[in-house]
N, C-alpha and C positions, 0 to 999 in steps of 0.2 A: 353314558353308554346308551347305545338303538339298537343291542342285542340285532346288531347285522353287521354284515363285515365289512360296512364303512365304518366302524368300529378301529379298525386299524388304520394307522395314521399313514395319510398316500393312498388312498384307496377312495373313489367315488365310482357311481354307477348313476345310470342312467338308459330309462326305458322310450322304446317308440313301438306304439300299438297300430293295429287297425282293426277295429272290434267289425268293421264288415266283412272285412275276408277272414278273419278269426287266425290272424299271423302277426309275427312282430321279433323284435331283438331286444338284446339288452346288452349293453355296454360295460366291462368294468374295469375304467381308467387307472393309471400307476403314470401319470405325466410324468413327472419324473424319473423313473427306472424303474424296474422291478429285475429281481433275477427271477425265471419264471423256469415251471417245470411243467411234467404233463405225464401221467397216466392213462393210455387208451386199452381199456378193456372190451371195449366191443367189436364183431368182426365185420361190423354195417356202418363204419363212424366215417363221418364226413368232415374234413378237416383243413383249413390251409394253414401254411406256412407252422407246422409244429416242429420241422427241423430245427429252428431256430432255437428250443428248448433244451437240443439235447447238448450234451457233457461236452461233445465236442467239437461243438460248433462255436465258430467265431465268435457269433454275436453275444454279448454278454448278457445285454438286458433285452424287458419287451417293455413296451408302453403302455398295453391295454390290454386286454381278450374281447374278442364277439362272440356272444352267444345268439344264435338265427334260428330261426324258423323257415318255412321253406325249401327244405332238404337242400340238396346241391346248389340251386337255386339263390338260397339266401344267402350264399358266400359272396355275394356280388357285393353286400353290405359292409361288407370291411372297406372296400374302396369309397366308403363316406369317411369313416373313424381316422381314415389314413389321411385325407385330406381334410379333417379336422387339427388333426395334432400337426400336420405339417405346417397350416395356418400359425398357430402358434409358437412353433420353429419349434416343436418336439418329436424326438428321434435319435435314430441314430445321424450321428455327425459326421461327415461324409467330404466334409468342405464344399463342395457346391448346393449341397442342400442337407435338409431334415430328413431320415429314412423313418417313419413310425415303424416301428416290428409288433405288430396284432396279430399274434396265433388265433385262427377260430375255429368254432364248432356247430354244426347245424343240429338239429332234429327235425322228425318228419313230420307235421302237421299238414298236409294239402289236403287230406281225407276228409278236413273239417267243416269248414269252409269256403271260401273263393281257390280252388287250386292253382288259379291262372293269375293269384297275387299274390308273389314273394317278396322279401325286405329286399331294398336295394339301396345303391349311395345313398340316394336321400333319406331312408330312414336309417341308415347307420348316421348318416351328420347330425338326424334329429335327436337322437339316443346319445349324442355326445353332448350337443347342446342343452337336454335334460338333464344332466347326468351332474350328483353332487354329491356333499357328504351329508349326515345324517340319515333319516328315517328313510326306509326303502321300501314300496311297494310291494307286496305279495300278492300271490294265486293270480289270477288268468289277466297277465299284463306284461306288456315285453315279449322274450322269448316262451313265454308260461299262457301267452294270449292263446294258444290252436294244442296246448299238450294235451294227451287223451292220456287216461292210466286202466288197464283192466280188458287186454284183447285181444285173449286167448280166442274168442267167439266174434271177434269183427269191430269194426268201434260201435257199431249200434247196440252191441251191450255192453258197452266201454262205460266211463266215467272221467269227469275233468279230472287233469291233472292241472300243474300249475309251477309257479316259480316262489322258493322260499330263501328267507335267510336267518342269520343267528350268530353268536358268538358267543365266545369264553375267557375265563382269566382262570391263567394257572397261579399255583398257590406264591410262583415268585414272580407274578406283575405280566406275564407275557400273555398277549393279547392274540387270539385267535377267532379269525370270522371265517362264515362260509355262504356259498349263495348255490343254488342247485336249482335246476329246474326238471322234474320229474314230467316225463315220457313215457313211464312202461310199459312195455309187453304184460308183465306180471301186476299183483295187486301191491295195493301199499299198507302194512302193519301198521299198530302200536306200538313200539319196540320194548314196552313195556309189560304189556298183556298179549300181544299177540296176535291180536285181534285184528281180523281186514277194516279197515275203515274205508276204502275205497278199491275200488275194481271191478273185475266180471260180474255180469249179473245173470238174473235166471232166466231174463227173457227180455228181450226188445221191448219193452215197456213195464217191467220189473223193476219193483227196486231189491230184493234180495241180493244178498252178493252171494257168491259161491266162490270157491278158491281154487282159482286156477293152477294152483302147483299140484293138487287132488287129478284136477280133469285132465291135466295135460298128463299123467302119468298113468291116468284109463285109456290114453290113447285119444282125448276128447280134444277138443279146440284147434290151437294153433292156425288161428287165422289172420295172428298178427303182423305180417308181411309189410312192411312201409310206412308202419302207422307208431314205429318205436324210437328209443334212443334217450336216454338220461344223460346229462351235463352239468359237472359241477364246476366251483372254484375254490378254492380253502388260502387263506391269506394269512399272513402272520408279522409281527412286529419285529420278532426276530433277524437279525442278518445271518441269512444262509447262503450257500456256494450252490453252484448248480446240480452238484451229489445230491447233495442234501435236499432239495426241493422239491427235486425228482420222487425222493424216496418220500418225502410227505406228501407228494398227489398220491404214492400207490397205499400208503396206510388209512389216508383217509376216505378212498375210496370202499374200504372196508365198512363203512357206515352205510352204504346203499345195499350193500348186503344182509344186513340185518332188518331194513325196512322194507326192501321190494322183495315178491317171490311170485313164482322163481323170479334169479336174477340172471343176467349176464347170460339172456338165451341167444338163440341163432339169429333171432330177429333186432337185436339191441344196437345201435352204435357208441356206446359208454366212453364217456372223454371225463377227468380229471385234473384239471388245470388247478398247479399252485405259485403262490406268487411271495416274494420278499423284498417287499417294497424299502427296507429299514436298513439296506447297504451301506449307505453316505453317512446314518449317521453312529453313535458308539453306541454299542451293544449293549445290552441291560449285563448288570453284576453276575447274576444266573449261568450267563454264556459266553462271558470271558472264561480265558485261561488255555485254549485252541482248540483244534477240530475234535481231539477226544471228550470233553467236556457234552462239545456241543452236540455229537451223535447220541449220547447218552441222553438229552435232554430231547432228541428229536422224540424218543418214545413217546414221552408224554405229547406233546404237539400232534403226534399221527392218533393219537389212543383219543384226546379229546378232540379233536379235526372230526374222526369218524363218527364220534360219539354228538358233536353235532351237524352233521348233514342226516342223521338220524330226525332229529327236532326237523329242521330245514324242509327235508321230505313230507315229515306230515304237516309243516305250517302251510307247504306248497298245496297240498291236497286239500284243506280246510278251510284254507282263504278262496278258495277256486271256485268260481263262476261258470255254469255250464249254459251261458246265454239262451235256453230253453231250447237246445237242441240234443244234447247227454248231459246225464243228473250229474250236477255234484256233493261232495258231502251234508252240506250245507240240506240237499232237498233226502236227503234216507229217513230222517225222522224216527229212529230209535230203529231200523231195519238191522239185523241181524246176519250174520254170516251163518253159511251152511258145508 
């Protein structure tokens, strides 16, 4: 196990940076099928092709997700990932050719860095070309390269955010990973203590945090306008139906709630992507017996899903690099929240 959701069999990722313009993507391939689902909680989310997710749409499976940087911008990057798998005649089958199906989802980074350089084909093909199984890069790489977290007050007293991952074993074998990349408007918990470990600060060369669910409710801040947007993916072993997957992106989306605050503001584009990569092959003992067994079991899969993009969130914040231009955790040095 690499406690990350290449953890689950059928699952690689694969990052492409540009630490000049402080943007980048991150890949996370299902070559061979996945049934895919998708929870969009935010009312700013930038998105292509997520019809393809839903219940009742033709398509059965996806091949991939893009996660971009470069708001709108960075959707151009899926037309690399597309013409990677179709290289390899994966897709959908069409008879004249391979169709790749890649839902994606951006965040806003331009604020950070070079605004006038977004992913495009060529770093979605380089991010596939990366992209493998085991150990998985964290904090400010891929789409996690330009995240800012903490900007109630503007990003200059923001803080990095970043890209984490993680996974789980339920008590009967089934394996759950997750990969998140944190963007907030709000700050990011402990989930444990409570405690901000990263976010707003007290002042444009401050390292105190202060909690912005406090200021924004004196009526202070909210100057986070273009600079937001959280994206996750949660994956599992299990073989699930498009019901079902669906309803695992919306449960485990309940873990970004426990870690960011506030959550799910005006400013946010919140996506949820889940995937079941484990169709083709026989079910673990756990989740035979049909669909009532397995809605029963989906409990647990959303309860520990949320319960790691909780971990995920703050690995993303901790591993994060703020190229000397906003601190990251890494530089607070025992600073305290107020």
């Amino acid at each position: 196990m690499f406690n990350a959701i290449t953890d689950v069999e059928g699952i690689s990722v694969g990052h492409a940076s540009d630490l000049a313009a402080l943007t980048g993507c991150t890949v996370i391939l299902c070559e061979d099928g996945a049934v895919g689902g998708a929870e969009v909680r935010g009312i700013a989310a930038g998105t292509r092709q997520l019809d393809a997710l839903g219940v009742m749409h033709l398509v059965g499976e996806v091949h991939g997700i893009l996660l971009a940087g470069g708001s709108g911008f960075g959707l151009d990057a899926v037309g690399g990932v597309m013409r990677y798998l179709e290289e390899k005649r994966k897709g959908l089958n069409v008879g004249i050719a391979h169709v790749p199906i890649v839902p994606s989802a951006i965040i806003f980074d331009l604020g950070l860095g070079d605004f006038k350089v977004r992913p495009d084909k060529q770093m979605g093909y380089q991010a596939c070309l990366n992209a493998a199984g085991g150990l998985v890069a964290e904090g400010s790489i891929g789409v996690g390269t330009g995240a800012s977290v903490g900007k109630a007050f503007g990003i200059g007293r923001a803080m990095k955010g970043g890209l984490g991952t993680c996974s789980g074993i339920l008590s009967n074998g089934v394996v759950v990973g997750v990969l998140v990349v944190v963007n907030a408007f709000g700050d990011v918990k402990d989930c444990k203590t409570g405690q901000i470990i990263a976010g707003a600060r007290d002042s444009k060369h401050g390292l105190r945090l202060i909690d912005s669910a406090k200021q924004v409710k004196k009526g202070l801040g909210s100057r986070g306008f273009g600079f937001c947007t959280n994206l996750g993916v949660v994956a599992t072993n299990v073989s699930l139906g498009k019901p079902e997957v669906n309803q695992l992106a919306r449960m485990a989306y309940n873990g970004l709630v426990k870690v960011i605050s506030p959550a799910q503001t005006i400013f946010d584009g919140d996506v949820m992507f889940a995937l079941s990569p484990a169709r083709h092959r026989p079910e673990p003992k756990a989740m035979a017996g049909g669909y009532g067994k397995a809605r029963a079991d989906l409990n647990a899969l959303g309860s520990l899903a949320a319960d790691l993009l909780c971990e995920a969130a703050q690995r993303a914040v901790k591993e994060a690099d703020g190229f000397g231009i906003i601190p990251a955790y890494k530089d607070l040095k025992g600073k305290s929240d107020g």
